[in-house]
Backbone as JSON, one array per atom type, in Angstrom:
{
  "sequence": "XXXXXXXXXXXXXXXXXXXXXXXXXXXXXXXXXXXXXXXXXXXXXXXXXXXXXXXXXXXXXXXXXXXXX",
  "N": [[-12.78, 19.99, -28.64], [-11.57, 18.16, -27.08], [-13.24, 15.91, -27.06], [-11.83, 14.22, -28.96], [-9.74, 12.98, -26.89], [-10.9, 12.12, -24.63], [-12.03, 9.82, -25.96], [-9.89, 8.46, -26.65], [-9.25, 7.44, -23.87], [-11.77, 6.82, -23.01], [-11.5, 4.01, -25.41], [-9.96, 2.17, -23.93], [-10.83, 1.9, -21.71], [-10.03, 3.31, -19.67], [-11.5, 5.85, -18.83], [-12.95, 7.91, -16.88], [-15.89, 9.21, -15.3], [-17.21, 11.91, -13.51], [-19.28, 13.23, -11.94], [-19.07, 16.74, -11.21], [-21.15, 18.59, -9.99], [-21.81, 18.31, -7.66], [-21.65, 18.4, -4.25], [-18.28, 19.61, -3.1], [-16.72, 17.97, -1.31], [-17.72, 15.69, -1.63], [-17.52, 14.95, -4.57], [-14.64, 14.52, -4.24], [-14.11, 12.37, -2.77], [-15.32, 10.59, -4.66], [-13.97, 11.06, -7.01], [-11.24, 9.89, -5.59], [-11.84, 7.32, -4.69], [-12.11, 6.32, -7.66], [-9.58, 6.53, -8.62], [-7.97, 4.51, -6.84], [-9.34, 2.25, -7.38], [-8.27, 2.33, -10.44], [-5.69, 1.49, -9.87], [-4.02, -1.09, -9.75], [-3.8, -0.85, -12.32], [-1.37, 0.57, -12.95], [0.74, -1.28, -13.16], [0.79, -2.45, -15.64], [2.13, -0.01, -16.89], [5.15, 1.45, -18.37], [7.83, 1.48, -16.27], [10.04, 3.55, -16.5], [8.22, 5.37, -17.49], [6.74, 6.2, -15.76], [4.82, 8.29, -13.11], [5.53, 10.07, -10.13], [2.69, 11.4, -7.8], [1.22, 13.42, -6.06], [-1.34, 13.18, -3.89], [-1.85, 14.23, -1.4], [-2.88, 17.25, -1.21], [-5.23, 17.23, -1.8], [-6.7, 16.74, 0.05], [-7.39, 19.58, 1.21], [-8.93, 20.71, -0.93], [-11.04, 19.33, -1.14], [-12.25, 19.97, 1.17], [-11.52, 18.87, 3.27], [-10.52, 17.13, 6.38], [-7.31, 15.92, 6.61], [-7.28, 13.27, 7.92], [-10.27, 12.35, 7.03], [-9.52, 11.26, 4.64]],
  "CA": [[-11.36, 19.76, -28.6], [-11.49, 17.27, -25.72], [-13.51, 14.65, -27.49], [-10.41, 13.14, -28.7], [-8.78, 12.37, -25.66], [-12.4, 11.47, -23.89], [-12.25, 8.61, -26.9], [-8.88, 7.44, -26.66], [-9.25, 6.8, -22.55], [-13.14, 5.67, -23.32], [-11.28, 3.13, -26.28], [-9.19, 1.59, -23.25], [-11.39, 1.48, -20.76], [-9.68, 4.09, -18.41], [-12.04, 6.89, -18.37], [-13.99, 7.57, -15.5], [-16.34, 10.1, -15.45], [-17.53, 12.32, -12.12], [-20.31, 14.6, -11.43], [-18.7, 17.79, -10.24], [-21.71, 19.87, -10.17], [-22.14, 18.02, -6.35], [-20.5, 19.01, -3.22], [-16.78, 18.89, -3.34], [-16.24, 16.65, -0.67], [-18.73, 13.96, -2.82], [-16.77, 14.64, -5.68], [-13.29, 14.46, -4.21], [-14.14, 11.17, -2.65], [-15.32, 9.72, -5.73], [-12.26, 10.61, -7.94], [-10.41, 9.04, -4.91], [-12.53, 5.82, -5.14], [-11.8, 6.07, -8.95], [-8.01, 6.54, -8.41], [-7.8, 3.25, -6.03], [-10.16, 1.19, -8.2], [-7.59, 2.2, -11.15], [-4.12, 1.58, -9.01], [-3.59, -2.0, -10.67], [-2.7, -0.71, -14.08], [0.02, 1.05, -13.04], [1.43, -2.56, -13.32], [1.0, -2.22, -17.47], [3.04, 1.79, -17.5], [6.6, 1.13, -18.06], [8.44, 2.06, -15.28], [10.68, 4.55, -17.14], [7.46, 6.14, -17.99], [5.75, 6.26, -13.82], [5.58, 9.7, -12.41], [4.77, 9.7, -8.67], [1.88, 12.05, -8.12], [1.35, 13.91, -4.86], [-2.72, 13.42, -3.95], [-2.23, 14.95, -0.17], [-3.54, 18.5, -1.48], [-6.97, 17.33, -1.97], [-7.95, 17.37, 1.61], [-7.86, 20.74, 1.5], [-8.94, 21.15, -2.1], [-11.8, 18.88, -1.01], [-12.86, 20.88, 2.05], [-11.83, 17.58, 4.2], [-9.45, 17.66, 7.03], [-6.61, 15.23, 6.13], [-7.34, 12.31, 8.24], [-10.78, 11.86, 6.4], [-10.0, 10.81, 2.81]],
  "C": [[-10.99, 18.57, -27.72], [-11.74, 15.56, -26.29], [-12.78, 13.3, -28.34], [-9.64, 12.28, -27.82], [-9.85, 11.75, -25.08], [-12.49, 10.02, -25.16], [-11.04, 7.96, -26.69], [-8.73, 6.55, -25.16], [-10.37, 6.06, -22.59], [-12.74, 4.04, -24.27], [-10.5, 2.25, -25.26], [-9.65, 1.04, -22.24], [-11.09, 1.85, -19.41], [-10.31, 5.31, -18.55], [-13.03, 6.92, -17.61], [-14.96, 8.96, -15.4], [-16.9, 10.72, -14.31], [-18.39, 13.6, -12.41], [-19.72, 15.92, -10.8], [-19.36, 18.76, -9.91], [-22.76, 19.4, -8.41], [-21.13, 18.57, -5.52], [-18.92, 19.1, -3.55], [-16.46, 18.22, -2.15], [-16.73, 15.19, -0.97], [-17.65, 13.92, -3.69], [-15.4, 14.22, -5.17], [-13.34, 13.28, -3.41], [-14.61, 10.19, -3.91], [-14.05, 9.52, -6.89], [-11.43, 9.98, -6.85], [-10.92, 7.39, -4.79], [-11.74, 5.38, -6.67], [-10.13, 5.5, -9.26], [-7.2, 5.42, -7.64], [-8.06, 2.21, -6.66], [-8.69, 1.24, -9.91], [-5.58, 1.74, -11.12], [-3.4, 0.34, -9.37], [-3.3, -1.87, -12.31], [-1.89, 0.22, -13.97], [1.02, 0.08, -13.13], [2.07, -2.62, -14.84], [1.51, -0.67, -17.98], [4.12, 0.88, -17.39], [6.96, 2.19, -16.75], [9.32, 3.19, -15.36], [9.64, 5.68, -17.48], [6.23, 6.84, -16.57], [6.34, 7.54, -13.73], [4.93, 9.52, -11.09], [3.47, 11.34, -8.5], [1.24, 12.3, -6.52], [-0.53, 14.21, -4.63], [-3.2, 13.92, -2.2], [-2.85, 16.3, -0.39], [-4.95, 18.41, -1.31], [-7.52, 16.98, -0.84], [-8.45, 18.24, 1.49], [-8.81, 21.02, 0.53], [-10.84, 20.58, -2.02], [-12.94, 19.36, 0.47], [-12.45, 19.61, 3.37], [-10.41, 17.84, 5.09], [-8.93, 16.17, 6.86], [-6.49, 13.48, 6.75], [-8.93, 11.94, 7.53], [-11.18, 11.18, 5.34], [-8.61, 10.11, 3.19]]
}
């Protein structure tokens, strides 16, 4: 069911793919790498179409205390 959407972000060149079967503080620094490295094409969303997106949770979510990530 997925492999649709995994093709239309792979056809663009925004899918990023992450190991999650490592720590979660590996993983939740790498989707934050990913999420920085992708932060210039929010230039090409319309602006009518931007949602702001709240990524302070994943300290915790990441086992990390909030000044580390």
């Amino acid at each position: 069911m997925t492999h649709p959407i995994l093709a239309w972000y792979a056809d663009r060149g925004i899918l990023v793919s992450v190991d999650a079967m490592r720590p979660a503080s590996r993983v939740g620094r790498e989707i934050i790498v990913a999420l920085e490295a992708m932060r210039p094409l929010v230039d090409y969303v319309p602006e009518h179409l931007r949602r702001p997106v709240d990524l302070t949770g994943l300290d915790a979510a990441f086992g990390h205390a909030p000044s580390l990530l």
